[in-house]
C-alpha positions, 0 to 999 in steps of 0.5 A: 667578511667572516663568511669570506675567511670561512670560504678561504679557510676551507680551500686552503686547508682542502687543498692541502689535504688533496697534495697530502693524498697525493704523497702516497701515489708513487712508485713503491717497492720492496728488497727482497734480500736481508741486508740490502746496501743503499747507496749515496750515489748511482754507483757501488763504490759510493758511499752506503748510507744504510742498510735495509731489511724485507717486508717494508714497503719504500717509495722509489722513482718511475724509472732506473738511473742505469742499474739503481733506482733513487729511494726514500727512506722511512728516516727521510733520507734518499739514496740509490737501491740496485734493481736487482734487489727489489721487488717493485709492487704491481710488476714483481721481482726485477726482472733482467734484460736477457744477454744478446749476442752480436748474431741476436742483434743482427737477426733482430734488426732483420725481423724488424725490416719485415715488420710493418712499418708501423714498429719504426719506433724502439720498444724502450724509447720511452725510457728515460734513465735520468729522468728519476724523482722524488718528491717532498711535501712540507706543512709549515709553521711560520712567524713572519714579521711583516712589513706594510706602508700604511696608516701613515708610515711603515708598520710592523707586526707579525703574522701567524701563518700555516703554509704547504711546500712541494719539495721535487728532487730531480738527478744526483740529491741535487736542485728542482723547481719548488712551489708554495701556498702560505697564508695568515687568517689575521690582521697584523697588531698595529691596526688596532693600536692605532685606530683603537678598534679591532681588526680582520683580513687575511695574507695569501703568498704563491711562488716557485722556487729554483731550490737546492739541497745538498747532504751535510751529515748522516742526517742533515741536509741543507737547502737553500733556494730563491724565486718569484711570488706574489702576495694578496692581502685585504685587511678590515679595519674600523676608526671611530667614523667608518671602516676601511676595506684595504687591499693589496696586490703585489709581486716580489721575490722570495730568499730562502735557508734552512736545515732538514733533520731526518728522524723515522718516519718523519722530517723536519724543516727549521728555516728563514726565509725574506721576501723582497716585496715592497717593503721587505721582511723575514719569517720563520718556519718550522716544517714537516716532510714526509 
């Protein structure tokens, strides 16, 4: 059983180590102009929410929404950077489409028919502008008061977990789909109270979630989501005669609420969150974004 949570231990935390990498593999890009305006919306009368400075670099989506790329900011908070004002690592200053007149277009069109059929498709079809991202990553902290139907009756102790979250926003600071790995690496308390012998196991919950994030203060937001999940457990536990191997495979639906608060260069996460399981129970959860 020890070397089996060893086992466990060990891809968990490689796992979570491979997404952490991950985080840095986006898009980044600098302004080029002191004083650039960020905006709380793909729009110049919209709100600016900060000012930023050249020679720092930011995260910013693949692809424009009209004139504006989505950022992410060193505090956390995301808003909208015109395309003009920056320059993008690996392609450089932004670089404008030149003006073309009606006779451009028509004199286009006709070299295009000459062409070999093999050019049927636009050149920016590909282009997407309202397929912008951006993307959280959350390592959690949870207390999770967990409920069981064993030893004779419900059961309840609490568990200490570490957990990992991917957090996408998708359009206008809005809602995306979320996913999540928690796990515990004990057994909960009753167990030995019980029986009077110590025991072992571990807790292993999955899900995704449709989860939706909105801006409450400067630098507040809140979130609030629901989705499926499944939970594994195997638990050890001895008596005085023998020991007992018990597991358990479920599927249920997760609840979940809380406040992000965005300080540079990092975020934190206080939230709850309830599972709809067999028997139901709460955790608490203190994340990190970055």
């Amino acid at each position: 059983m020890h070397e089996m949570q060893t086992l466990v231990r060990f891809l968990f935390f490689l796992m979570l180590s491979i997404f952490s990498v991950s985080a840095w593999a986006e898009k980044k890009a600098q302004v080029l102009n002191p004083d650039v305006d960020v905006y709380s919306a793909a729009d110049f009368d919209s709100e600016v929410i900060e000012t930023i400075q050249p020679g720092v670099k930011y995260q910013i989506s693949n692809k424009p929404k009209g004139p504006f790329y989505l950022i992410r900011l060193k505090n956390g908070k995301i808003g909208y950077v015109p395309d003009t004002e920056l320059d993008i690592e690996g392609e450089g200053p932004f670089q404008p489409k030149p003006f073309k007149n009606l006779d451009d277009e028509t004199d286009e069109k006709s070299s295009k028919k000459i062409k070999s059929k093999k050019n049927t498709l636009p050149e920016d079809e590909d282009e997407d502008p309202e397929a912008e991202n951006m993307t959280f990553h959350e390592v959690s902290l949870q207390l999770i008061n967990y409920h069981e139907d064993t030893l004779g009756g419900t059961q309840i102790g609490d568990l200490y977990a570490i957990g990992y979250r991917h957090l996408p926003l998708e359009g206008d600071y809005g809602s995306g789909f979320s996913w999540d790995v928690t796990a515990a690496f004990n057994a909960p308390a009753y167990y030995k109270e019980l029986t009077g012998q110590s025991a072992s196991g571990f807790a292993f919950w999955s899900g995704f979630q449709i989860v939706n994030i909105s801006a409450i203060g400067p630098n507040t937001t809140m979130h609030y989501g629901a989705g499926p999940f499944a939970k594994f457990t195997q638990f050890e536990v001895r008596s005085n005669t023998r020991g007992y191997s018990l597991q358990d495979l479920t599927v249920g639906v997760s609840l979940d609420a809380g406040l992000i608060f965005h300080f540079e260069p990092l975020s934190f996460d206080i939230g709850l969150k309830y599972f709809l399981d067999k028997k139901s129970y709460g955790a608490l959860t203190l994340g990190v974004l970055f």
